[in-house]
C-alpha positions as CSV (number, residue, x, y, z in Angstrom):
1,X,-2.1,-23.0,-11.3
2,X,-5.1,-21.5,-9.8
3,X,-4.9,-17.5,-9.0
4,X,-3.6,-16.8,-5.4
5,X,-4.4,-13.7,-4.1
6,X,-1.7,-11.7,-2.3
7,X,-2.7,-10.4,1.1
8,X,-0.6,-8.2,3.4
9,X,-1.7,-8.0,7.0
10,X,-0.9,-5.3,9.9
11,X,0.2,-6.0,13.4
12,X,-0.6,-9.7,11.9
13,X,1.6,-11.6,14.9
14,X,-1.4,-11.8,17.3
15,X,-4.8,-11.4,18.3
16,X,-7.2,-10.3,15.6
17,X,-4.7,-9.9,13.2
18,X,-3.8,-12.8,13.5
19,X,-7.0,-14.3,13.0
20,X,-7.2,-12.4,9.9
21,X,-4.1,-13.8,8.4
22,X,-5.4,-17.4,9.4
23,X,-8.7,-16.4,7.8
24,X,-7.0,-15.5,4.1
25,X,-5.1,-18.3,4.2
26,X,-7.8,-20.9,4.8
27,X,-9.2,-18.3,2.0
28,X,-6.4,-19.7,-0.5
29,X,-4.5,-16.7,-0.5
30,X,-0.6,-16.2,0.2
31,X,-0.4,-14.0,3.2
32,X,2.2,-11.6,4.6
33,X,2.3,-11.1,8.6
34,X,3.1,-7.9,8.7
35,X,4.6,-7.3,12.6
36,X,6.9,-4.9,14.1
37,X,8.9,-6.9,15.8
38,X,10.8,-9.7,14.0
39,X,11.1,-12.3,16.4
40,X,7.7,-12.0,16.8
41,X,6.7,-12.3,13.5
42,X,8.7,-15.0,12.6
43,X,7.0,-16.7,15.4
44,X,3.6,-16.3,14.6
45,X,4.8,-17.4,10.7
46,X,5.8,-20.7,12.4
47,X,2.7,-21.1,14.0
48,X,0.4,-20.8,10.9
49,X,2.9,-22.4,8.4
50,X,0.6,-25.6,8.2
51,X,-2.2,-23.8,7.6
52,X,-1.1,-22.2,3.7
53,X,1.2,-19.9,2.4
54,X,2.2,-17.3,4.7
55,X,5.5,-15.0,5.2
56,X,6.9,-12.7,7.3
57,X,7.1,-8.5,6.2
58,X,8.9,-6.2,8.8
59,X,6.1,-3.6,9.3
60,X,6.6,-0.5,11.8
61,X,3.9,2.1,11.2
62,X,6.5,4.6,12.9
63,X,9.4,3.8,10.7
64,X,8.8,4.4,7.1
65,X,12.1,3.1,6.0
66,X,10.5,-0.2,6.7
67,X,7.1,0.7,4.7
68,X,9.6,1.7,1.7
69,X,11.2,-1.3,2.5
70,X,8.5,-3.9,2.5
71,X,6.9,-2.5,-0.5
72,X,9.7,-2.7,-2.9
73,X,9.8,-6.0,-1.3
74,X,6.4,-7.2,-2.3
75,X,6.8,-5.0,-5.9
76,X,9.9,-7.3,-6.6
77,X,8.6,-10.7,-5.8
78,X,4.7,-10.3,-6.5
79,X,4.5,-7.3,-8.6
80,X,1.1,-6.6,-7.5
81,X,-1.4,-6.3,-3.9
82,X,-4.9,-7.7,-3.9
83,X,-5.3,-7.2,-0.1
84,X,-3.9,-4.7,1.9
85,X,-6.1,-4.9,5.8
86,X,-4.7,-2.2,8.1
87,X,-5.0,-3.8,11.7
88,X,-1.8,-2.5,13.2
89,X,-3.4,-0.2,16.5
90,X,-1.9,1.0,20.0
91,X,-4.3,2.0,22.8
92,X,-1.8,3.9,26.0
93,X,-1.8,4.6,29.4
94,X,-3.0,8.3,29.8
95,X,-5.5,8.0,27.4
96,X,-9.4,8.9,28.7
97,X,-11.8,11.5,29.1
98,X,-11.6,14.9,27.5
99,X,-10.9,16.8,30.6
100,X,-8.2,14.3,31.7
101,X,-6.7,12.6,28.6
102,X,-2.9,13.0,28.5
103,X,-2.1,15.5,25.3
104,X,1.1,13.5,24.4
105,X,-1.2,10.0,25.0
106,X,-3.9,11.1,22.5
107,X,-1.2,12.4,20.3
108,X,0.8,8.8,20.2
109,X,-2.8,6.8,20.1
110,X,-3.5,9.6,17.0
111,X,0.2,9.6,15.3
112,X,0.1,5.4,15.1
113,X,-3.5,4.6,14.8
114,X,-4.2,7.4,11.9
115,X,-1.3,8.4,10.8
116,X,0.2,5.1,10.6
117,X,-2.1,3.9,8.9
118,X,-2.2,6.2,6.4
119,X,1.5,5.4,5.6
120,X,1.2,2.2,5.0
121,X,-1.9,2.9,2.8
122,X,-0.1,5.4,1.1
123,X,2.9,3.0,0.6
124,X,1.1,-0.2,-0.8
125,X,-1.3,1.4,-2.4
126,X,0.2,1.7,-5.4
127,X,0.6,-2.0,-5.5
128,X,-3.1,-2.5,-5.0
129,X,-3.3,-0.4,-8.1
130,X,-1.6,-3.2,-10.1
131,X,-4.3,-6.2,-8.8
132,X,-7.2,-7.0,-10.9
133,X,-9.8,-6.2,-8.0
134,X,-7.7,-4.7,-4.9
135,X,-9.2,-4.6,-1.4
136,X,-8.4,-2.0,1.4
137,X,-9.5,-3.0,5.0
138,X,-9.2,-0.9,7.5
139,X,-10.0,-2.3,11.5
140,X,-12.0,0.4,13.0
141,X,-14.3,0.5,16.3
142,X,-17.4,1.2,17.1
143,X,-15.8,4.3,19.2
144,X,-15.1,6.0,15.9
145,X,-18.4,6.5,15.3
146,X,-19.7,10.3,15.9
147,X,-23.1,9.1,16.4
148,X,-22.6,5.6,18.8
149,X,-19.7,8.3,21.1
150,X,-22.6,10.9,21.8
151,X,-24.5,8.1,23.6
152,X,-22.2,6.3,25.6
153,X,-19.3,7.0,27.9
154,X,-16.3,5.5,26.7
155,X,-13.7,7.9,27.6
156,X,-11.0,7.1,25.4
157,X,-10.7,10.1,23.4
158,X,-7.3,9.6,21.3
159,X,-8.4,6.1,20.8
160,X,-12.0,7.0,19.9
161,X,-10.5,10.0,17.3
162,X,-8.2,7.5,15.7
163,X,-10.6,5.5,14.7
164,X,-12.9,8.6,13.4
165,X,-10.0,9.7,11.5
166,X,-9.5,6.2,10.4
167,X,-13.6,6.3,9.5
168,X,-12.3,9.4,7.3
169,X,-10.1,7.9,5.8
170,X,-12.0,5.1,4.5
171,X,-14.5,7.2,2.9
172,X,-12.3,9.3,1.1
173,X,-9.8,7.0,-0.1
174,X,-12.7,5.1,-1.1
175,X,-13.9,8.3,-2.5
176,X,-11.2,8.8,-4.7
177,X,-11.1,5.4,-6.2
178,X,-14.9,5.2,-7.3
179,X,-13.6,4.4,-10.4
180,X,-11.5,1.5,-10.2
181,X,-12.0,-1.8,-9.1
182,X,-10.3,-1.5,-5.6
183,X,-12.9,-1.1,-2.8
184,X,-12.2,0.2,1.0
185,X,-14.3,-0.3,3.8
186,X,-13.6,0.0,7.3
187,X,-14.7,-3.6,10.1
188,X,-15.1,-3.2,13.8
189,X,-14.0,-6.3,15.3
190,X,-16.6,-5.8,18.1
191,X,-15.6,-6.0,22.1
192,X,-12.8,-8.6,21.0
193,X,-10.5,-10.0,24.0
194,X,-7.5,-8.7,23.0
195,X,-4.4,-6.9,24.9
196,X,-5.7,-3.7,24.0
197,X,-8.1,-4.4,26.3
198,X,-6.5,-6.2,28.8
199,X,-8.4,-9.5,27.6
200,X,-11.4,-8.0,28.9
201,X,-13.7,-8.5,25.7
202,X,-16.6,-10.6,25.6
203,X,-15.6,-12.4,22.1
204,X,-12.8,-14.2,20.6
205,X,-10.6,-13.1,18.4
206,X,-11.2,-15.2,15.7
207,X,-14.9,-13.9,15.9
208,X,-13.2,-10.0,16.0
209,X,-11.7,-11.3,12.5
210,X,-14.5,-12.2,10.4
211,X,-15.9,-9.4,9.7
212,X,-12.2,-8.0,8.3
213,X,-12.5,-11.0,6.1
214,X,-15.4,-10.9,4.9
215,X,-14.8,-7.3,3.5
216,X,-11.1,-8.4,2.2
217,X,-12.7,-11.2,0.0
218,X,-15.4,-9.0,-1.4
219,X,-17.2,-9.8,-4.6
220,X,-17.2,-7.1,-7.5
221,X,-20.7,-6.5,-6.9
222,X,-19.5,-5.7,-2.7
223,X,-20.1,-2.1,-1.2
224,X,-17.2,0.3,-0.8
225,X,-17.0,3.5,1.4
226,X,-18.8,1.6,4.4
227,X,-18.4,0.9,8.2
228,X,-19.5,-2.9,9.2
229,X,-19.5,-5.3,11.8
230,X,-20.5,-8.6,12.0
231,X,-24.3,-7.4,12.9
232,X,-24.1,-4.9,10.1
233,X,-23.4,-1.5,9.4
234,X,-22.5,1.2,11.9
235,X,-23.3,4.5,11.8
236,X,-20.5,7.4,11.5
């Protein structure tokens, strides 16, 4: 039997996460849909089963019980993670400008978005430790860049700093593993149609996926420590 890579997906039950996990499995690998929400998940399961090998994880970035959980899931029936993409993400009313953002908004954007995500990262990882040639993933934005925020007037700060802290992230974890085989690099889906954005974004998001998994399939030879998109790299 050929080698089937493992994959675990974030927020996986819709939009570009979902697009992701359809992605990896027309990739050949055996995917799980990570979602909060059961129902949900097991819904969106159903409505890729055709398309490979791809089970449901319960996955709440604010309940680490089920981050223990899932792990020890995936360490007793695959013993190993070659893909971990961290897509999970919350944008919230309140959110905006830095003389008018909601504290407790910015803090709930900062405590899923970053924080979050570094649980699960920090939970699977190390699982990814016990792959041949692990990949980390994490779905930024173009607003966590430093550089791209001083020049445009997005007013979203908590989102905008999740993502930078999410940017910070990626380099240092990717930092700290120079010298394995696991690389980490962070993809911004682009102005994706999505619910975070009230369906407002100019592209699909299947096209908001590719660039996630592109970077999740790397080849040995791939970068690590970057910020991409499907035009290229992005400055921090």
């Amino acid at each position: 039997m050929a080698y089937k890579k493992i994959a675990l997906v974030s927020g996986g039950n819709k939009g570009i996460g979902f697009e992701i996990v359809r992605g990896l499995l027309q990739a050949g690998c055996r995917v799980y849909l990570g979602a909060r929400e059961a129902a949900k998940g097991q819904q969106a399961v159903a409505a890729l089963a055709a398309e490979g090998d791809v089970l449901f994880l319960e996955l709440d970035l604010a309940n680490q019980a089920t981050l223990d959980a899932a792990a020890a899931h995936l360490q007793r029936e695959e013993g190993r993670l070659d893909i971990l993409v961290n897509n999970a993400g919350i944008n919230v009313a309140g959110d905006g400008a830095p003389s008018t953002a909601a504290v407790r908004s910015v803090e709930q954007v900062l405590q899923t978005n970053f924080l979050g995500t570094l649980a699960v990262t920090q939970a699977f990882l190390p699982l990814v430790r016990q792959a041949a040639a692990g990949r980390i993933v994490n779905v930024s934005s173009p607003l966590g860049s430093l550089t791209l925020s001083g020049q445009n007037d997005w007013g979203l700060l908590g989102y905008s700093a999740s993502k930078a802290a999410l940017n910070m992230l990626t380099v240092q974890l990717a930092y700290e593993l120079r010298n394995t085989a696991i690389k980490v690099n962070a993809a911004a889906p682009g102005y994706t149609a999505t619910d975070l954005n009230g369906f407002a974004g100019t592209d699909t998001p299947a096209q908001g996926a590719a660039e996630a998994i592109r970077l999740a399939l790397l080849p040995p030879d791939g970068p690590t420590g970057t910020a991409s998109s499907a035009t290229g790299s992005l400055p921090w």
